[in-house]
C-alpha positions as CSV (number, residue, x, y, z in Angstrom):
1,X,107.0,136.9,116.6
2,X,106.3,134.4,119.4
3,X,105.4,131.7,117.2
4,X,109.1,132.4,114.5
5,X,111.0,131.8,117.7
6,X,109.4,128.8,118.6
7,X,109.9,127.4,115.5
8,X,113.8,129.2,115.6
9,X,113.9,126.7,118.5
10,X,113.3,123.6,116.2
11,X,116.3,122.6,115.0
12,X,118.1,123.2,118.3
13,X,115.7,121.4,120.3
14,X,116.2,118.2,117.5
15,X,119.8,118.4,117.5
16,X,119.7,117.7,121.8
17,X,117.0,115.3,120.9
18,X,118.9,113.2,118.4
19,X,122.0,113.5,120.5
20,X,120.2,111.9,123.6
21,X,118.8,109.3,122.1
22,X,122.2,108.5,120.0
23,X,123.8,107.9,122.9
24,X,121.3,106.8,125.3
25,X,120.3,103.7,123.2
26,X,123.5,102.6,123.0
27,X,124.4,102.4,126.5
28,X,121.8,100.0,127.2
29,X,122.8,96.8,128.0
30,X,122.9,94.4,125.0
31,X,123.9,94.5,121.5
32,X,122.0,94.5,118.4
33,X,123.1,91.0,117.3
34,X,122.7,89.3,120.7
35,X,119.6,87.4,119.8
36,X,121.1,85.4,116.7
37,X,119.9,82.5,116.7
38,X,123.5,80.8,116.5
39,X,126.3,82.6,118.5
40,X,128.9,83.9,116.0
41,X,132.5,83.6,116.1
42,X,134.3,86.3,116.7
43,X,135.4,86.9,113.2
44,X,131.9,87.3,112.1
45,X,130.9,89.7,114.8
46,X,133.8,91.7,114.1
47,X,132.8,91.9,110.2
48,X,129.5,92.8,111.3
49,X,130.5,95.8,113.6
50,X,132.5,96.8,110.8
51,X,129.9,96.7,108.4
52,X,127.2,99.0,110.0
53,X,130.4,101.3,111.6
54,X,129.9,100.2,115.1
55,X,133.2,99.9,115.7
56,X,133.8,103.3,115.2
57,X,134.2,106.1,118.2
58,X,130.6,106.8,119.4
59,X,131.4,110.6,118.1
60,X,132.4,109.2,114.7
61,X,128.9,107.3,114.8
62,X,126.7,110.2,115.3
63,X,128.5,112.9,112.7
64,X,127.9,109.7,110.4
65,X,124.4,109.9,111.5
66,X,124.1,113.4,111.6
67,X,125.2,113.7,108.1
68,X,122.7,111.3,106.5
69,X,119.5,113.2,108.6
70,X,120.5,116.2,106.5
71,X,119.8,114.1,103.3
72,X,116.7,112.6,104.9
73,X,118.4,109.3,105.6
74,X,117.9,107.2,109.2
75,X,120.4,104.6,108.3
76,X,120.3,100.9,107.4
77,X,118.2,99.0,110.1
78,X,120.2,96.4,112.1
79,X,117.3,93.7,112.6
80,X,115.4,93.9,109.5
81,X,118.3,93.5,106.6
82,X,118.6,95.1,103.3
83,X,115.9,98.0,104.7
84,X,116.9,101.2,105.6
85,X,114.7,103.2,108.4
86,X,113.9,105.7,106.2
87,X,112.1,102.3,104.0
88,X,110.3,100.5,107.4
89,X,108.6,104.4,108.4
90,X,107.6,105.2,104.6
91,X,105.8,101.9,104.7
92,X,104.5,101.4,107.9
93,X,103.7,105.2,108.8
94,X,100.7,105.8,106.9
95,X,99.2,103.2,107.9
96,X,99.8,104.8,111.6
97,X,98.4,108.4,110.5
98,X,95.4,106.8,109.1
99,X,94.7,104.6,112.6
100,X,95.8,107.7,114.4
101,X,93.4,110.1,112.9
102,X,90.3,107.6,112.2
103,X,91.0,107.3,116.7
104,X,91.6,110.5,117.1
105,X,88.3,111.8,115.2
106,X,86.2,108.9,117.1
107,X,87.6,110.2,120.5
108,X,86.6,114.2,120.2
109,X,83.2,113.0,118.7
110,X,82.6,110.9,121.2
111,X,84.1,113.1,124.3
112,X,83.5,116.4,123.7
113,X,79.6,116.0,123.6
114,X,79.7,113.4,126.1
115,X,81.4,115.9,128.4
116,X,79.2,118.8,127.2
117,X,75.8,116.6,127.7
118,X,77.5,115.4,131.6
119,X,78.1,119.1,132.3
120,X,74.9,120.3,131.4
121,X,72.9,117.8,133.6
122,X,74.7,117.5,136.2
123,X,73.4,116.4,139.0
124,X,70.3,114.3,137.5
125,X,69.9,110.4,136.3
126,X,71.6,110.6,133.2
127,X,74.4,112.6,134.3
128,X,75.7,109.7,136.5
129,X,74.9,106.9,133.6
130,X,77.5,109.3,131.2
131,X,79.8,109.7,134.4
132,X,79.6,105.9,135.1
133,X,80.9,105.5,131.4
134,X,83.1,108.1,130.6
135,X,84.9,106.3,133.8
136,X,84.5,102.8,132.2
137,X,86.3,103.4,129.3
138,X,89.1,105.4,131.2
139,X,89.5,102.6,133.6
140,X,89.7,99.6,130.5
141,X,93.0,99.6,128.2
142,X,92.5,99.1,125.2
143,X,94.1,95.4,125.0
144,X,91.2,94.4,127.3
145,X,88.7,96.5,124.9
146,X,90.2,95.1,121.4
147,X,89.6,91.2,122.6
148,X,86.2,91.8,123.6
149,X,85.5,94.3,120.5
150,X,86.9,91.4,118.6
151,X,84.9,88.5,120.2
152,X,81.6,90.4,120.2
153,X,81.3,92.1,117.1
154,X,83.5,90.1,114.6
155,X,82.9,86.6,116.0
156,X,79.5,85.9,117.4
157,X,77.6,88.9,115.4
158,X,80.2,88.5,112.2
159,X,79.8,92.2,111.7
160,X,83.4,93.3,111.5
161,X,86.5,91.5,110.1
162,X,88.8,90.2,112.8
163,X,92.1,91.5,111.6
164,X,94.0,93.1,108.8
165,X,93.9,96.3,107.7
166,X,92.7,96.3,104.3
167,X,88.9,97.6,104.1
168,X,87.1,100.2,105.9
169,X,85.5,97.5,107.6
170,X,88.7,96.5,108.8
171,X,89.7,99.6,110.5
172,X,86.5,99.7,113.0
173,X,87.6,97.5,115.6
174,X,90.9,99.1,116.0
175,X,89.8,102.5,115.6
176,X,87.1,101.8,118.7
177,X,89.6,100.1,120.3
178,X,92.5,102.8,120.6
179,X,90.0,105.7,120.7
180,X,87.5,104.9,123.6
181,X,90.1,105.3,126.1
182,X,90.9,108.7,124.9
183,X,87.1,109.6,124.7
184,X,86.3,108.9,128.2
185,X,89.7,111.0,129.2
186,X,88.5,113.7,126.6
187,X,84.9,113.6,128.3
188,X,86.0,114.1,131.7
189,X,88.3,117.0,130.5
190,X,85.2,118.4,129.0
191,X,82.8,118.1,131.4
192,X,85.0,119.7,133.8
193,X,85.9,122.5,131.8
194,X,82.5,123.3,131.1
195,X,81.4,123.3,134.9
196,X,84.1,125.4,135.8
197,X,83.4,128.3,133.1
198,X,79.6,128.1,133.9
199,X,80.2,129.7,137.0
200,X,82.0,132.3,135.4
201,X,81.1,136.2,135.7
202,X,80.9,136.5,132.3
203,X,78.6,134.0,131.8
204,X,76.3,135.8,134.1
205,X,76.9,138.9,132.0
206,X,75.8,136.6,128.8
207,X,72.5,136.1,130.0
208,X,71.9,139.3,131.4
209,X,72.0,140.5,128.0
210,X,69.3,138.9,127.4
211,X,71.0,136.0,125.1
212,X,69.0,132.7,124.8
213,X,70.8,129.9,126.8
214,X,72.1,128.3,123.9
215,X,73.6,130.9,122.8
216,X,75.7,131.3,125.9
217,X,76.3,127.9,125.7
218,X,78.1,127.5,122.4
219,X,79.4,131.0,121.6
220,X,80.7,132.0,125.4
221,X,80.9,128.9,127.4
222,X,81.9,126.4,124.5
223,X,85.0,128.0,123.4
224,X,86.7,128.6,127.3
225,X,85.7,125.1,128.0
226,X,86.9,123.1,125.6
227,X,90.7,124.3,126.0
228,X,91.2,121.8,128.3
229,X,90.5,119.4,125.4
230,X,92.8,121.3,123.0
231,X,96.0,121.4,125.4
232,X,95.4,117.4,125.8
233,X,95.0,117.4,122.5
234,X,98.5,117.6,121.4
235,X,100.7,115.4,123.0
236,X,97.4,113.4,122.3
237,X,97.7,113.3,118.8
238,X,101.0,112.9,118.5
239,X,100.8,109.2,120.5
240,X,98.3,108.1,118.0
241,X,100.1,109.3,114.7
242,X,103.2,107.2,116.1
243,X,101.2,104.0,116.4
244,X,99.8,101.9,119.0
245,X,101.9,98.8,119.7
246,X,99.1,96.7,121.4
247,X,96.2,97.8,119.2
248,X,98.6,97.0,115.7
249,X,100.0,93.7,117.2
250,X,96.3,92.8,118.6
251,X,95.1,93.7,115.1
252,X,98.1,92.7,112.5
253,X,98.0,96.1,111.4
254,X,101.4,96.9,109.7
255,X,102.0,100.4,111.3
256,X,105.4,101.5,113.2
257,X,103.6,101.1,116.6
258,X,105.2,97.1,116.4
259,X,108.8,98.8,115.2
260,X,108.6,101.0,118.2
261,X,108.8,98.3,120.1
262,X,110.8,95.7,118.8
263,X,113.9,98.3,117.1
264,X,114.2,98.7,121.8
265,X,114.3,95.4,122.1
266,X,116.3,94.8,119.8
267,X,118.9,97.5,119.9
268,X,118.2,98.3,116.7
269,X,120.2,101.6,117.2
270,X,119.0,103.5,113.8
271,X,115.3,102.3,114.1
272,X,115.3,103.4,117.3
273,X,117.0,107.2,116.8
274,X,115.0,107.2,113.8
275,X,111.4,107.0,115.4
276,X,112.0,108.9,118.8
277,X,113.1,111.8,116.3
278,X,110.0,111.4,114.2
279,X,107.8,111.5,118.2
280,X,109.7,114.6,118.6
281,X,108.7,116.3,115.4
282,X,105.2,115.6,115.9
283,X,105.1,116.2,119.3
284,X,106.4,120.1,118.9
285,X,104.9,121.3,115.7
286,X,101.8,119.8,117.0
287,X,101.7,121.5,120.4
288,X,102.9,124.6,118.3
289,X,99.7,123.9,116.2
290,X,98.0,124.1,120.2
291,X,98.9,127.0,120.8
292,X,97.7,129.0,117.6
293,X,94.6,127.5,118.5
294,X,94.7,128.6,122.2
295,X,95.1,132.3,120.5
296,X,92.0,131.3,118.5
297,X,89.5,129.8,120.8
298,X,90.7,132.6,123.8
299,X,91.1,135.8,122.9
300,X,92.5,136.7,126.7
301,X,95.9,134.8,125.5
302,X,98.3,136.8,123.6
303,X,101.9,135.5,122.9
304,X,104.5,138.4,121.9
């Protein structure tokens, strides 16, 4: 029942979403056709306003809008002519999922035993060698990571390409470069989560029972600990499945991280509308995904 009103709540919660960002966008300062590269007369800027209906009423503008989201339509983009929205996301979107999901594999592969290893010896040598670089990678962005990815492995070893993204090979660098941040953030969530359920009664109770330590580790301890992780992991995912902006300009990878960016700058008012509502899908279904897990992996959390 919980989980039919939460999605219930989906189409409101997009309607005030879309609204917002309608609206919001175009009461920043600027115009979409500012940066022309000749000024034009005011004949010609009237003919464009006409042309994409921004003369209109600002009400007139969105129940245009509204009317083409409910045939799956974004709009015409104002910067890059003769493509719609709907066009640039198709194209550049599945690029994004594929970078998003390659980083955020790498990052709960690389995290979650990195946290589980750092938990488990705490307090000896090797604990403060993972420590030491779970904090490295928190502490280095990823456009100071992707250069030196970049000069190490693809230009004095030649192991990787440089750039592109058109052969397995060419999605290493990027994938390392987006992902290692999020695995040092991942490991630290782990490692904490596992310290704190180790010193849980029930753990206590585990081994009392007489169950080997490894069993107490990965059927008791494992599953509490790692929701940390799985709350994270939401809004998480939903940032990489939108793109990266400095990891897809660093890498000339043709993914909607750059149109993020630009449509802002730009005032491109449909890209713009268009990819804050596609966040906003991902961002709720996937923390609605979250919390089915949550019921999963905890068996204390009940939703009614």
């Amino acid at each position: 029942m919980y989980f039919l009103k939460r999605l219930a709540l989906l189409p409101p919660l997009l309607l005030v979403i879309s609204v917002l960002a309608f609206v919001l966008v175009r009461l920043a300062p600027g115009g979409p056709f500012d940066k022309e590269r000749k000024p034009a007369s005011p004949e010609i800027e009237r003919a464009l306003l006409a042309r994409y209906h921004l003369d209109e009423p600002l009400w007139k503008q969105y129940l245009r809008f509204a009317g083409g989201l409910l045939h799956g339509d974004f709009g015409a983009s104002l910067k890059y002519r003769n493509h719609t929205v709907t066009d640039i996301i198709k194209q550049g979107l599945p690029v994004s999922l594929m970078l998003g999901w390659l980083a955020f594999g790498f990052a709960l592969g690389l995290g979650i035993p990195g946290g589980f290893y750092g938990a488990m010896r705490r307090g000896r040598w090797d604990e403060y060698g993972v420590s030491f670089l779970t904090l490295l990678a928190v502490c280095v962005p990823g456009f100071v990571v992707g250069p030196i990815l970049v000069m190490w492995l693809a230009i004095y070893w030649r192991l990787f390409p440089v750039a592109l993204w058109i052969t397995p090979a060419h999605m290493v660098l990027p994938t390392l470069s987006l992902g290692l941040y999020f695995a040092g953030k991942i490991a630290r969530l782990m490692r904490e989560g596992m310290l704190q359920t180790m010193q849980m009664e029930f753990i206590n109770t585990a081994r009392a029972k007489g169950l080997s330590e490894t069993a107490v580790l990965l059927k008791h301890a494992f599953r509490l600990a790692v929701l940390p992780v799985v709350s994270y992991s939401g809004p998480l995912l939903a940032d990489l499945l939108t793109g990266s902006f400095v990891v897809e300009n660093l890498f000339q990878i043709p993914g909607i991280g750059v149109f993020m960016v630009n449509s802002s700058l730009n005032r491109d008012y449909p890209m713009v509308v268009g990819l804050v509502l596609l966040y906003a899908v991902l961002l709720l279904v996937l923390n609605l995904v979250v919390d089915l897990a949550y019921c999963w992996l905890d068996p204390r959390v009940k939703y009614e």
